[in-house]
C-alpha positions, 0 to 999 in steps of 0.5 A, spaced: 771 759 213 765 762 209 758 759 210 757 755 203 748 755 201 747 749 197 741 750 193 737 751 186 737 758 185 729 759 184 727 754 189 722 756 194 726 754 199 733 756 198 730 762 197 727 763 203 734 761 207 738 766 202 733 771 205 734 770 212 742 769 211 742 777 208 737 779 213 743 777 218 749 780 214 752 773 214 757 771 207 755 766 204 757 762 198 751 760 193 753 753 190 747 752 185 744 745 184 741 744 178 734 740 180 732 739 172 738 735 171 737 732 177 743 733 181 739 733 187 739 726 187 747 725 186 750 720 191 755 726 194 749 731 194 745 725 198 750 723 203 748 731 206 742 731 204 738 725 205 731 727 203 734 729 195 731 736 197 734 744 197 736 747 200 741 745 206 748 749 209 755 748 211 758 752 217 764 750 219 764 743 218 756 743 221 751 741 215 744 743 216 739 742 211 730 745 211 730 752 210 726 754 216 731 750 221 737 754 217 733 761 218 733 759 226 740 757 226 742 763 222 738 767 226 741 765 233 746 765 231 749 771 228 743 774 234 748 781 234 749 782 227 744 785 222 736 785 223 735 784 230 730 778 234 728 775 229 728 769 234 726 772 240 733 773 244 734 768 249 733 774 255 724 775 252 719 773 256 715 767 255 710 771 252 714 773 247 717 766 245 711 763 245 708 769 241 713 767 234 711 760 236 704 762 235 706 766 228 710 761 226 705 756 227 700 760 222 706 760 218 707 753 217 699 751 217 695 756 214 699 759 208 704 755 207 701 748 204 696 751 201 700 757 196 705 751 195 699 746 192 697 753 187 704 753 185 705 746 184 698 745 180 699 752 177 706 750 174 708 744 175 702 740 173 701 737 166 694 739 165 693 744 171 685 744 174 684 751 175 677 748 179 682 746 184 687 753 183 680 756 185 678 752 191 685 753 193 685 761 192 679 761 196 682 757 202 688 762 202 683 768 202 679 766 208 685 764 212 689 771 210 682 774 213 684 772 219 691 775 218 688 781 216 684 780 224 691 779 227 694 784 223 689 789 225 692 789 232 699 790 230 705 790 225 707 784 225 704 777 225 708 776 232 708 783 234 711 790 233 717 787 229 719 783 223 722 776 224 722 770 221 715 768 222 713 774 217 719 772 212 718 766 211 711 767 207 715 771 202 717 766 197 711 763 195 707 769 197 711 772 191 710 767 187 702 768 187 703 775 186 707 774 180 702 768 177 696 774 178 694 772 184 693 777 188 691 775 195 697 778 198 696 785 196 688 785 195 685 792 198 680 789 201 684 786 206 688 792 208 693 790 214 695 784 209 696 788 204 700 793 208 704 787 211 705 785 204 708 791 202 712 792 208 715 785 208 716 784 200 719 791 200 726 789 204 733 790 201 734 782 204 728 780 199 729 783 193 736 780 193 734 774 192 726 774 189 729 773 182 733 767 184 739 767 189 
């Protein structure tokens, strides 16, 4: 049975776990969920996903829904096929394991809570305050100088190759980008700004950064 992607197909979310689910050469069925017409609070949809969020999976009968833990499923398991180790293999060292942690983690605390806050204000509010955008913005700036730091010593956030802990920023990076916000991509940070080019470029990515 082909593994079925419930989700709205510009959502940030469902984005990032079509990604992933490309990057491992896994079928999938795309199910659209129209969020604007509230499907997502629909009673049949809220008995799979209980938060009334997107996107979640079916995988032969097992249900899954947050975009990161399906990325770590997928990931794992569909291991030998498509891009490999973007979750450290289960023969890594605790070195390794803990590396993705680390990247993972920055993911999840430096980036992504402030890139989304500048989308929600930038699109999504009535009267968007650009003072905050711009406190924002500087906030962002001052953590990627970080990653610009880290990137300086290797290629990607968790080592010398991509895994999901880089691909995770695509979306919501992309999103910046595309609003003229170049903070992914601004020379002064040189190793982001290869990094970006790098991980934004990915066939998986480009699949799907239009909507899936």
């Amino acid at each position: 049975m082909v593994l079925k992607l419930y989700g709205w197909t510009r959502s940030v979310a469902t984005r990032r776990a079509a990604c992933i689910l490309k990057e491992k050469n896994v079928p999938f069925q795309f199910i659209n969920v129209d969020i604007t017409k509230g499907e997502h609070k629909a009673a049949d949809y809220l008995a799979k996903q209980p938060f009334g969020q997107v996107p979640y999976i079916e995988d032969d009968g097992f249900t899954l829904f947050e975009s990161r833990a399906i990325s770590r499923y997928v990931a794992e398991k569909y291991a030998a096929q498509g891009t490999p180790n973007l979750l450290p293999s289960k023969d890594a060292s605790l070195k390794e394991k803990a590396l993705f942690e680390q990247a993972a983690s920055i993911e999840l605390s430096s980036f992504e809570p402030h890139a989304l806050d500048v989308i929600l204000e930038k699109f999504f509010a009535q009267t968007p305050d650009e003072d905050r955008i711009a406190k924002l913005l500087t906030t962002i700036n001052s953590k990627l100088t970080v990653y610009d730091k880290l990137l300086g010593n290797q290629q990607y956030l968790a080592g010398e190759h991509v895994t999901l802990a880089d691909l995770w920023h695509l979306p919501l990076g992309f999103m910046l980008e595309n609003a003229g916000y170049n903070v992914m991509s601004d020379e002064g940070r040189p190793n982001v700004a290869r990094w970006w080019k790098d991980i934004s470029a990915r066939p998986a990515w480009k699949a799907v950064e239009n909507g899936v």
